[in-house]
N, C-alpha and C positions, 0 to 999 in steps of 0.2 A: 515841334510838330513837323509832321512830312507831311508834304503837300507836292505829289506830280503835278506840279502848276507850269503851265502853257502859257503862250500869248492872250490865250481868248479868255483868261482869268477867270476860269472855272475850276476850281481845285479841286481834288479828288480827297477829300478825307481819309484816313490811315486808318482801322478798323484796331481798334487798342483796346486788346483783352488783357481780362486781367491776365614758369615765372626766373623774373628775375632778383637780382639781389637787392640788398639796400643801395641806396644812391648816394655816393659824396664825391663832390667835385675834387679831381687830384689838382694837384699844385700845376702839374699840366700833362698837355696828350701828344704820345708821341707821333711825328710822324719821320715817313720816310719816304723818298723819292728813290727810284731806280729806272734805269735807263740801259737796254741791250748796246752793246760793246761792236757785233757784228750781227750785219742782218744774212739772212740764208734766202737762196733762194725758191725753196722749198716752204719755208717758212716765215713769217713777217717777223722783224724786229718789234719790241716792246718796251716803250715807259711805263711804270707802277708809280703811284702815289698811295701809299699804306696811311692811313690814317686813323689814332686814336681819338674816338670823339667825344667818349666820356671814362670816365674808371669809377669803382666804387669798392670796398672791399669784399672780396673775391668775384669780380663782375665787372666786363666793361663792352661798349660796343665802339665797332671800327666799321668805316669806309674805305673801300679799294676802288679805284680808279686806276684804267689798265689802257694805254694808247697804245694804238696799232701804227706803228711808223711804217709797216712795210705791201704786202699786196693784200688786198682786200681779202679776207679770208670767210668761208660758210661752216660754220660747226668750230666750237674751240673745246679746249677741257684749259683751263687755271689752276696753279698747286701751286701751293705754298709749304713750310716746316714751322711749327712754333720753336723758337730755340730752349722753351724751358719746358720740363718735363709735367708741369699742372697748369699748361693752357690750352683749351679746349672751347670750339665751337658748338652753341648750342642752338644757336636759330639762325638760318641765315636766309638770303632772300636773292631775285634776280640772278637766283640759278638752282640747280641741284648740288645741294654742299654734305662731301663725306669725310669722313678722317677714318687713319689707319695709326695710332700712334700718335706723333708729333707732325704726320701728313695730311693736308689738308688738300682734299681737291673739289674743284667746281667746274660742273659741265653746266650747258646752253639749255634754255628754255626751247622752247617750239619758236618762239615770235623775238629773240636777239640774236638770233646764233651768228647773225651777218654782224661784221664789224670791216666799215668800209678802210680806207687808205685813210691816216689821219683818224678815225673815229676813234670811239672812245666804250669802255664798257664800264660801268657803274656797279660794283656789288656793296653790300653789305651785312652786317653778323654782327651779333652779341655771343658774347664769351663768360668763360669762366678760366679764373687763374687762382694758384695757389703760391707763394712764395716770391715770385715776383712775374713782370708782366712784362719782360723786354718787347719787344718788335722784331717782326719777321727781317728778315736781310736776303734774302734769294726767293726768285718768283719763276716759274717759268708759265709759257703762252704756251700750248701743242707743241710743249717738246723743249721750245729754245728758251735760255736760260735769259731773264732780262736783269743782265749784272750792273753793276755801281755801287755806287755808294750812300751815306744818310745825308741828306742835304736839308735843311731850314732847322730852326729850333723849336720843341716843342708848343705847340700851342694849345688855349684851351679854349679857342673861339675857332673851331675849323667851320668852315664854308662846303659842305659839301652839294656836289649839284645833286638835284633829281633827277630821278629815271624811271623808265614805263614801270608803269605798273605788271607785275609776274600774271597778271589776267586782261591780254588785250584787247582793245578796240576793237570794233567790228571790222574794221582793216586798217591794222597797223602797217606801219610799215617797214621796208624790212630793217633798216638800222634806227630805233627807235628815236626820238631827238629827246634831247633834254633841257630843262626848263633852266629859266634862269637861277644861279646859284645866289645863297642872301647878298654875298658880297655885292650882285650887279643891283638890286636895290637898294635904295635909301634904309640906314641903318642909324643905332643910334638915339639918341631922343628922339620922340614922335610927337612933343607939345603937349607936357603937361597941362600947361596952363592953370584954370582957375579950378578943374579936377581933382578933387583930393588921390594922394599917393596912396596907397594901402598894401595894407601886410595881413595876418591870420595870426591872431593868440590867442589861444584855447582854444573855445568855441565862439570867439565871437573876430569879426573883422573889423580892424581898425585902421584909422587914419594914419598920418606920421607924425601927428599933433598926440595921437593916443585916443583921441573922440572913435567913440563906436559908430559902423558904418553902417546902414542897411539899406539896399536896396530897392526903389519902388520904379518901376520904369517901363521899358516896351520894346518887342521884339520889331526888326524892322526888314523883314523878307525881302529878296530880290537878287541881294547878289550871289544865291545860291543856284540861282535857277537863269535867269537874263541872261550871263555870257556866254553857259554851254547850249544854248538855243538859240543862239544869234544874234541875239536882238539890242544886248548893252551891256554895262554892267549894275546899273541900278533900276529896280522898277518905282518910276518915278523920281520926283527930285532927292536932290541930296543936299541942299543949300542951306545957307543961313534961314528963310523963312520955315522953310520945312522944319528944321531943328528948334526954330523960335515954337514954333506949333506945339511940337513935343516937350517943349520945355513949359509951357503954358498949363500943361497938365500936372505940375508937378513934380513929373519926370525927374528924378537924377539918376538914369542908365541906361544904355541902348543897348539890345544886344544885337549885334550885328552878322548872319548867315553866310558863310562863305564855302568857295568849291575849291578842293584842290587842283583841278584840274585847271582851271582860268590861273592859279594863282601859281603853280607850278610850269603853264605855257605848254602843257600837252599838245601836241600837231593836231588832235582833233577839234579842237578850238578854234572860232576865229582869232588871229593875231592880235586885231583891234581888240580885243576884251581879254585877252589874257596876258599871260606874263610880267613885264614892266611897267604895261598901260592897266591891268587888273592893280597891280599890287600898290603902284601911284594914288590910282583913286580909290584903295582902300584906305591910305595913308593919309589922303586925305581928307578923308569923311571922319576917318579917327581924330584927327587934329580939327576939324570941326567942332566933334563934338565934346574932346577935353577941353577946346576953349569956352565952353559956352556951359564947363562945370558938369560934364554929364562924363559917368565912366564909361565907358566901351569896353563891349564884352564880344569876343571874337571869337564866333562858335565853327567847326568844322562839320557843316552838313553834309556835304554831299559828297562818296567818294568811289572810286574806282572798286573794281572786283566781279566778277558774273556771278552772281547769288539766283538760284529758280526755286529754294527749298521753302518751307514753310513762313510764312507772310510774306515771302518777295514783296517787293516793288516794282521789279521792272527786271527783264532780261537781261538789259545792257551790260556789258563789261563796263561802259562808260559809266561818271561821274552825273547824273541822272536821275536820281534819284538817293532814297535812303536805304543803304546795305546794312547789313545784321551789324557789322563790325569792320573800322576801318582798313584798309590795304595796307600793308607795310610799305610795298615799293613805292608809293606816293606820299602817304600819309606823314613817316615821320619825316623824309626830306621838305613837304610841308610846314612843320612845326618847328622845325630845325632855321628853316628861312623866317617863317612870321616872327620867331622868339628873338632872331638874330635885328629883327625888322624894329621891335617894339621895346626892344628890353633897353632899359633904363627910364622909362616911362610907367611906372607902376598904378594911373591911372587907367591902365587896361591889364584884363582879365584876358585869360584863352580858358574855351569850354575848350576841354578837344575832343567831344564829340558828342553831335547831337542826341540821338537816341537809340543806344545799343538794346540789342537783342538776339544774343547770344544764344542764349537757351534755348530758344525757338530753335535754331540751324542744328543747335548739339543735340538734341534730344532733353537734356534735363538742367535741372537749376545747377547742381554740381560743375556742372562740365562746362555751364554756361558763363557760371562765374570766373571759370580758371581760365577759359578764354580770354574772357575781360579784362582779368589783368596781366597775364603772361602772353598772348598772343600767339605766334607761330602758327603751327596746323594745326586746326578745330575741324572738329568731326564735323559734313556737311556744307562748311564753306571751302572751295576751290580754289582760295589764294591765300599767301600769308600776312597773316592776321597782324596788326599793330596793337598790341594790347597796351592798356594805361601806363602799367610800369616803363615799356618803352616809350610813351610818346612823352612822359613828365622825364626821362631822361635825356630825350630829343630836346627839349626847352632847359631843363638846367646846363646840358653840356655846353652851349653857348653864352653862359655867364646872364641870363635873366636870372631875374628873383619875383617877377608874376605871380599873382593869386594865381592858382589852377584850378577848375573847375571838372569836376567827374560826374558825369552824367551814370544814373543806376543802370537795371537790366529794366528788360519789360518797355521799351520806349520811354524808359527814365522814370518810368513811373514805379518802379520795386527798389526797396535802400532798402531790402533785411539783411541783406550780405554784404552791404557796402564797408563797415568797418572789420568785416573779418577778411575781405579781401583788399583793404584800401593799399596802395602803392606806398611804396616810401618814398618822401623828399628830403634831403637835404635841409632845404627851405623850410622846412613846417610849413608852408602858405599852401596846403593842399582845401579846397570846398567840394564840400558834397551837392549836386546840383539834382533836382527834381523838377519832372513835370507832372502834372496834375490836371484834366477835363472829367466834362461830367459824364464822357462815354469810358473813366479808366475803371479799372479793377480797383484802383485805393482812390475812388471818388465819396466811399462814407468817411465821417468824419470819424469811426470808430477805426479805418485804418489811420487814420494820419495819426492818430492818439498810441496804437500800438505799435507801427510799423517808422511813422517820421519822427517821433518824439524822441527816442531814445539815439537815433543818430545827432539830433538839432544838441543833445547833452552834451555829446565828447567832439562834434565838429562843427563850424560853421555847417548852415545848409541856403542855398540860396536856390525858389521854385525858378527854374529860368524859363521857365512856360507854365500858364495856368490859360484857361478859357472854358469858352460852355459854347454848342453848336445850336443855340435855341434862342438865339436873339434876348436875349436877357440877364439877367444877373442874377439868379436865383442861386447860382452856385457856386459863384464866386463873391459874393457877398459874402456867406462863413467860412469860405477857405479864406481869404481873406481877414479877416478877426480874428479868425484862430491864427493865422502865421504871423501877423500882428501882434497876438499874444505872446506867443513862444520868440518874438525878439527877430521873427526871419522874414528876410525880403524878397518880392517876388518882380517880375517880368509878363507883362501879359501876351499873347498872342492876339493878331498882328497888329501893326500900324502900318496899312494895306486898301486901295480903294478896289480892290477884287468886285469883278460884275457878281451881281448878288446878293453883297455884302453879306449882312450875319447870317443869313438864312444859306450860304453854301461854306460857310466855315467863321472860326472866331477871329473877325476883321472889326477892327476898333473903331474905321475912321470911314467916312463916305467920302472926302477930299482930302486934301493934302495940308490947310490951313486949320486942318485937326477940327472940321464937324463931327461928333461922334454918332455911330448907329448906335440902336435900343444897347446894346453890350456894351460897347464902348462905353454908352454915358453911367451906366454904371460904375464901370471900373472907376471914371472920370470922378466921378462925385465921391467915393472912396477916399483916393491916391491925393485931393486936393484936400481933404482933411488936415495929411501928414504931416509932421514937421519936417 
């Protein structure tokens, strides 16, 4: 759910009517370092770092990182040469990117074009190759050539950092800063603990024991919203009793809201809630709650881009709210870091994104959907787009093997297109995720019969939001039994003491020590059934 939620914990309810190639991890990604020989005085000297960050067959995307050793410069144009004659750019981002041939060039947005003494430019691009897939070897900055040589050995765990998003802040500034890269966070295991591991077979998810998993659990709002408004990074506790609470209820899952802009360290953030002290206390709320047996589901709510077109949210360029679809220039360096963060820990799930809605900005379902999963330019929204097939590439080129979670069109509430458009993994561990209230378009049970059933056959699906805005359970009671039925687990919306409570959105709990309101104790009395 979206919720422009404030300090004063009045939520505004969301009014809910109703590419690229296959993915397989190469053996590894090439990179290449180069360094200018001679600086001009006209012109600054330059290091590149060319980096391959995943490949797949005929499909791979790269990072370029480009230092300005020489005088601060305003306006640049980048060009590169593919050496083989079937490698070509198809989406790229953090700049204007053209090819002529085997020539690639890239001019300045409006809000980078400054790149100080020392700084640094950040681009990136998905490609396409035919025969083979060398690496660029000559780069020039405005002109001057930044020569050398390949330096390091392939890797296929590149670190690359974040950078502004191609839709800035309300005032950026002029040399945009970048967030910290995975590498400066804790990597690595995250504490499994007493969490079962899990993977995806068939349609159903399983443990590493082979036991079938299903999820019953609780959405835990806050640190989507708290650190780009100042205030922290969780609303409310995060502690053992907290978690003892949640687990009281039966609970085995949390899904947990997250902004890329805190977790990425965007300059419009306070310092204190983003970056290494965001990404710390996500890490450790995670390992909180793998100790204590619950899985962690790590959703990407909230992200960058100026959307004003049909259902906005909000005006901002910033991270603020829910946009139709997420930003590329934040988003997959986002995923790229969390995956790098989490992975070898397959007690956590990444949704990676809450609740798109494409179609709305495109005009139609068609266009809506191909957004979804290929991303780039989408008619209506004014930055480039992250579609799913990129962001499950962002996570596997990092060597994770995570469940991944794909939220529908429609604020997650439409799966008709979800298996005609589903991403490809590598992994097989791809889930279908859905949300579900009683103000959606597939709130009769005669959709969920014709529209959910048929995806729940050929993939997992797991509700990662369900609730009702009416103080009671009337309607999550048979959704509920019926996804009980059909063997699927769900998430309820919130576990949240919001002024109000149920009567200004679906908030489960009046305190923190898990009292439930009238919703709540429904859900309550359900979920403690379960095995």
């Amino acid at each position: 759910m979206d919720t422009l939620h404030h300090r004063s914990r009045s939520p505004r309810l969301r009014a809910a009517l109703a590419g690229t190639g296959a993915v397989v991890l190469a053996a590894g990604a090439g990179i290449v370092a180069l360094t200018s020989t001679a600086a001009s005085a006209a012109t600054p000297a330059c290091a590149v770092t060319y980096t391959v960050s995943s490949q797949w067959p005929g499909g791979f995307g790269a990072s370029i990182t480009v230092v300005n050793n020489g005088a601060a410069i305003n306006g640049w144009t980048f060009g590169f040469s593919f050496p083989a004659s079937g490698q070509s750019v198809t989406q790229g981002w953090n700049g204007t990117w053209s090819q002529v041939g085997a020539n690639v060039t890239v001019t300045n947005m409006s809000w980078n074009a400054g790149i100080s003494t020392g700084g640094s430019l950040q681009l990136g691009f998905n490609g396409a190759w035919t025969g083979s897939n060398p690496v660029p070897t000559a780069f020039t900055l405005n002109g001057v050539t930044c020569n050398g040589g390949p330096a390091g050995s392939p890797s296929a765990s590149p670190t690359p950092s974040p950078s502004k998003s191609a839709s800035p802040s309300a005032s950026p500034s002029s040399s945009p800063s970048s967030s910290p890269s995975p590498s400066a966070s804790p990597t690595g295991s995250s504490g499994g603990g007493a969490a079962p591991q899990l993977h995806v077979s068939g349609n159903k998810i399983l443990t590493s024991g082979g036991a079938a998993w299903t999820p019953h659990g609780v959405n835990r709002a806050g640190g989507e919203y708290e650190c780009v408004q100042g205030y922290g990074i969780w609303d409310g506790p995060a502690d053992q009793a907290s978690v003892s609470a949640i687990k009281s209820w039966n609970a085995n899952a949390v899904r947990v809201p997250l902004n890329e802009a805190c977790w990425n360290g965007e300059s419009y953030v306070n310092s204190a809630y983003a970056g290494s002290n965001y990404i710390n206390a996500v890490k450790s709320f995670v390992n909180l709650l793998n100790s204590n047996g619950l899985v962690a589901i790590l959703d990407l709510h909230w992200t960058d881009g100026t959307y004003t077109g049909n259902s906005s949210g909000c005006s901002s360029a910033q991270a603020t709210c829910q946009k139709p679809m997420p930003d590329a220039a934040q988003a997959i360096p986002f995923w790229t870091s969390v995956a790098s963060t989490f992975k070898g820990d397959n007690a956590v799930i990444f949704d990676l994104f809450n609740e798109p809605y494409a179609s709305r900005a495109t005009g139609d379902t068609t266009s809506g959907w191909q957004c979804w999963k290929n991303g780039g330019t989408c008619n209506g929204i004014g930055y480039q787009v992250a579609g799913m097939q990129s962001m499950v590439n962002a996570v596997r080129s990092t060597g994770a093997s995570n469940v991944i979670m794909l939220g529908g069109e429609e604020y997650s509430n439409d799966l008709t297109q979800w298996l005609s458009y589903e991403p490809t993994d590598p992994d097989n561990n791809l889930v279908a995720s859905w949300h579900d209230y009683n103000f959606n378009t597939c709130a009769p049970q005669s959709c969920w019969t014709s529209q959910v059933a048929p995806v729940i056959a050929k993939v997992p699906v797991i509700a990662g939001e369900i609730g009702e805005n009416d103080c009671s359970g009337s309607f999550i009671n048979p959704l509920m039994s019926w996804l009980d039925s059909q063997g699927t687990g769900y998430l309820a919306w919130t576990w949240d003491n919001w002024s109000g409570g149920c009567s200004s959105g679906p908030t489960l709990i009046t305190d923190y020590t898990g009292t439930p309101t009238n919703f709540g104790a429904a859900y309550k009395a359900h979920i403690t059934t379960l095995p």
